[in-house]
C-alpha positions as CSV (number, residue, x, y, z in Angstrom):
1,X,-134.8,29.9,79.4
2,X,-134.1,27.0,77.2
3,X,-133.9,27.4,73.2
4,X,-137.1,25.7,72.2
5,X,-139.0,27.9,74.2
6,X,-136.7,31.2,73.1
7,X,-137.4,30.0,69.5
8,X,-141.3,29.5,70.6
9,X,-141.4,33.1,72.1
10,X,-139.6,34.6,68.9
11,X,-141.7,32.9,66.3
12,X,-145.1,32.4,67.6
13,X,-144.5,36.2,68.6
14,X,-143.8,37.4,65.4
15,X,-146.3,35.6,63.6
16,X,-149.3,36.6,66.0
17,X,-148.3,40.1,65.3
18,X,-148.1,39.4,61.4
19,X,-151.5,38.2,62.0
20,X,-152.7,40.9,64.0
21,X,-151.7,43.2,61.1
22,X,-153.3,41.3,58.7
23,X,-156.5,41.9,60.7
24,X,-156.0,45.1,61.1
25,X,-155.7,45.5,57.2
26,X,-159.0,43.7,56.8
27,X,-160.7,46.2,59.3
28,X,-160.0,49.2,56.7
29,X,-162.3,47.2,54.4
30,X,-164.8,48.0,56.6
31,X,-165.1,51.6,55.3
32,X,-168.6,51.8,53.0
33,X,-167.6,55.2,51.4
34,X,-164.8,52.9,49.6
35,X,-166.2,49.5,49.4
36,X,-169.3,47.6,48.8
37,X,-170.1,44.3,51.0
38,X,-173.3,42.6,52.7
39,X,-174.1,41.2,56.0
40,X,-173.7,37.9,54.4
41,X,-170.3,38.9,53.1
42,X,-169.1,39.9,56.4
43,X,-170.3,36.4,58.2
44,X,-169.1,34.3,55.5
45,X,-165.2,35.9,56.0
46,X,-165.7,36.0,60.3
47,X,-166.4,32.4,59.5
48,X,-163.8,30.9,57.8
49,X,-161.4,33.7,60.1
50,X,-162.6,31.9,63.2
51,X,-162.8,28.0,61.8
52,X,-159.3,28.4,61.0
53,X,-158.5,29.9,64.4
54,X,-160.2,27.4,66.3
55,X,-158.3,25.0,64.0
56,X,-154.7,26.1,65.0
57,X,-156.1,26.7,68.9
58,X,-156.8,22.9,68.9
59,X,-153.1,21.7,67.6
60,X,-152.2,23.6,70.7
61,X,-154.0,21.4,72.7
62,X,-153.7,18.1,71.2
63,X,-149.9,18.7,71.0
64,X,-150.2,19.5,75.0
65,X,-152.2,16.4,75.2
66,X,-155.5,18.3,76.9
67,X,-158.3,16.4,75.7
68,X,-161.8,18.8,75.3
69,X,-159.2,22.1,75.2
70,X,-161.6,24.3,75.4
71,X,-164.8,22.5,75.1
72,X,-166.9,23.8,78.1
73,X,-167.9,21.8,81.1
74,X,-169.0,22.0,84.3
């Protein structure tokens, strides 16, 4: 395996799992007995969440030079 992808592997791998940790942490907010949120709360933070994923999932693709990455077609 050559070093760029070893260095890929290592940090992409670490950081998804800081990620996934961070995620995890933001589940426990979900508990009502110890916070207070709304429906509109919970869709505005899922929002921004998933713009900025889709964000970083399209760098992958332009940078692989896939046009449409995963726009849907038939």
């Amino acid at each position: 395996m050559n070093e760029k992808r070893q260095r890929f592997e290592r940090v992409a791998g670490n950081r998804v799992q800081a990620i996934n940790e961070k995620i995890d942490s933001l589940a426990k907010c979900s508990n009502k007995n110890n916070y207070s949120y709304s429906q509109q709360d919970v869709k505005k933070m899922f929002s921004s969440i998933k713009a900025k994923v889709k964000y970083a999932e399209q760098k992958f693709y332009v940078e692989l030079g896939v046009k449409n990455g995963n726009k849907f077609t038939f």
